[in-house]
C-alpha positions in Angstrom: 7.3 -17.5 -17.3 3.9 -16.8 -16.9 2.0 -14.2 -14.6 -1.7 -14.0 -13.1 -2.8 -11.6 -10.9 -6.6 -12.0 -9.6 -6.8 -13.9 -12.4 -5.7 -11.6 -15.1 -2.9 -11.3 -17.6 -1.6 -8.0 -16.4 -0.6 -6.6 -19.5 -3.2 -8.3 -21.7 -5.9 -6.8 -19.6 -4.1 -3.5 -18.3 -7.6 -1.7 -17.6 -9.4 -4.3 -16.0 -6.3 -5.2 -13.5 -5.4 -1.7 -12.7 -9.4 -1.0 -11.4 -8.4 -3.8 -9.1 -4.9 -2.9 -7.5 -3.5 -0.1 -5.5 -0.2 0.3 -5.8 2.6 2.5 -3.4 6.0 3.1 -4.0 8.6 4.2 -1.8 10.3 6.6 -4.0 7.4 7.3 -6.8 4.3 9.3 -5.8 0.8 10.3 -7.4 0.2 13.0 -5.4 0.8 16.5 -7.3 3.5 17.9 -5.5 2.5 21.6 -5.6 -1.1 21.1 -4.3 -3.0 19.5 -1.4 -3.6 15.8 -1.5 -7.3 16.3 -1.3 -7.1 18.3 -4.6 -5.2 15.0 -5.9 -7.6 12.1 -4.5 -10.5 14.6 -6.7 -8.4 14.2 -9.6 -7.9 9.7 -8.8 -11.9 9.8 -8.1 -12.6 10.9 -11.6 -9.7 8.4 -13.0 -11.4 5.6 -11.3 -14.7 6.6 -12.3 -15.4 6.4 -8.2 -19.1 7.3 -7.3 -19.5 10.2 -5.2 -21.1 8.3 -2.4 -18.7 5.6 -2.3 -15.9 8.5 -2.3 -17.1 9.7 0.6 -17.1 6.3 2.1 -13.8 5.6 1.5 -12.4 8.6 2.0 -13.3 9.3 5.4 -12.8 5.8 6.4 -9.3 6.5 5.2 -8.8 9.8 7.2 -10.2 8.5 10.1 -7.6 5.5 10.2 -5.0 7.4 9.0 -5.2 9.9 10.9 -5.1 12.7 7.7 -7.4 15.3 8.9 -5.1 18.0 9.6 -2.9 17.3 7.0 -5.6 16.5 3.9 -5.3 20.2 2.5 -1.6 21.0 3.3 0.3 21.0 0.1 2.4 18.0 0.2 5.4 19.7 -0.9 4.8 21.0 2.9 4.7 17.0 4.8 6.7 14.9 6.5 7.7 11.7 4.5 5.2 9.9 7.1 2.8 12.5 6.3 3.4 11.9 2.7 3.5 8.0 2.9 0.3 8.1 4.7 -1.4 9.8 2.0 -0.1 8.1 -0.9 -1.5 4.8 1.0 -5.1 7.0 1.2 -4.6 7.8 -2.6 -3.8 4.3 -3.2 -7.3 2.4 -1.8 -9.6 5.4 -2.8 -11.4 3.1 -5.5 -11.2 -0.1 -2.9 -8.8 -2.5 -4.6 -8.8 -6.1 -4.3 -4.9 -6.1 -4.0 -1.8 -3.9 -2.6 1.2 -3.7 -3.7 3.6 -1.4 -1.3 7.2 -1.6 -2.2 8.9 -0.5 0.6 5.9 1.4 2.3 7.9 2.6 5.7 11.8 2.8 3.9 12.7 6.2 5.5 9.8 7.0 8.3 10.3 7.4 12.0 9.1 4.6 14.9 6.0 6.4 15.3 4.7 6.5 11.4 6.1 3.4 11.0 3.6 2.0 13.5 0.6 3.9 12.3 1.1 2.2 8.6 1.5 -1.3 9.8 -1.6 -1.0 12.2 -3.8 0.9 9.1 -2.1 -2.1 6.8 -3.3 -4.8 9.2 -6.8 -3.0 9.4 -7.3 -2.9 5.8 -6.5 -6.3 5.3 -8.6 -7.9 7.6 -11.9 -5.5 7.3 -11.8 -5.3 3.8 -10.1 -8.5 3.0 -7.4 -6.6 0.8 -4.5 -8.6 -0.1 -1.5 -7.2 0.5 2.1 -8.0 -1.1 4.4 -6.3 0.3 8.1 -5.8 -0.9 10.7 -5.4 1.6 13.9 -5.4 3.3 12.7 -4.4 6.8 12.3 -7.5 9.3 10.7 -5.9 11.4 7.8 -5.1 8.7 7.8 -8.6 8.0 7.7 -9.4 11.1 4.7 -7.4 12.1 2.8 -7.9 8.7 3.1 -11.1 6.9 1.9 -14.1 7.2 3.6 -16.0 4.0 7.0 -14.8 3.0 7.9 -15.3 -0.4 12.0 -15.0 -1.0 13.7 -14.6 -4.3 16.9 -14.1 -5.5 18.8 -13.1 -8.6 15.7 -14.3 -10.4 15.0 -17.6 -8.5 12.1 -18.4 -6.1 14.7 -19.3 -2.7 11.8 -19.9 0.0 7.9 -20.1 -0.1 6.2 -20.5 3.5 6.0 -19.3 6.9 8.3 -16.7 9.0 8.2 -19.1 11.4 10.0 -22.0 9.0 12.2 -19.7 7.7 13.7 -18.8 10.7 13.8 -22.1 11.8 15.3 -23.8 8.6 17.6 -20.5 8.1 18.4 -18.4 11.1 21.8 -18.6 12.3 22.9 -16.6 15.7 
């Protein structure tokens, strides 16, 4: 098969794509475990070659939205998953990404975190026009956040369209 993201051969062009995504996973993080998150978005600013102004930008943009102001210079060792899943979001879109991947992004939080990273998701993608793909078994994610859904299985594309022709063409009571 072939694969173009944004245009781009991912791993032809590994540099040039990776400028352009943010990427979450449920179970991997790239916050330093041992040290506060802020100490960790420094560290992706200089990665990212991120100027100090649009830093700034983003980053309180993200706090405010977030709602990570208390818990920026904990060490996330000391967070709640939400906390935790919350940040790694932040740490994700600090160099403003044209596309998100989140695998899984509220696998494990509680009602209220769970709301708070759906309603930042929907934000983000509408202000900033960031696409997001979003990898999931929660219906109620899908639910609240997609508009196409995209269903594969054991290799094979199953079902391209809307949530509402899926359920529909597939839902049985």
């Amino acid at each position: 098969g072939e694969v173009l993201v944004d245009g781009q051969v991912p791993w032809l062009e590994r540099e040039k794509y990776v400028a352009n995504i943010g990427v979450v996973f449920g179970q991997r993080s790239q916050l330093w475990w041992d040290i506060p998150a802020i100490d960790s978005f420094e560290l992706l600013k200089d990665i990212y070659k991120i100027k100090n102004e649009d830093y700034n930008a983003t980053l309180n943009e993200l706090i405010d939205l977030l709602n990570l102001k208390d818990i920026i210079n904990i060490p996330v060792r000391q967070l709640s998953l939400g906390q935790r899943m919350r940040l790694e979001i932040a740490a994700s879109l600090l160099h403003r990404p044209k596309i998100l991947f989140l695998d899984e992004p509220t696998i494990g939080l509680d009602a209220v975190s769970k709301k708070i990273v759906r309603e930042f998701i929907k934000k983000i993608n509408k202000k900033h026009k960031v696409t997001i793909i979003l990898t999931t078994h929660d219906m109620s994610d899908i639910e609240a956040l997609a508009k196409r859904i995209i269903l594969i299985g054991k290799g094979k594309l199953l079902y391209d369209g809307t949530l509402t022709m899926l359920k529909k063409n597939y839902d049985y009571y």
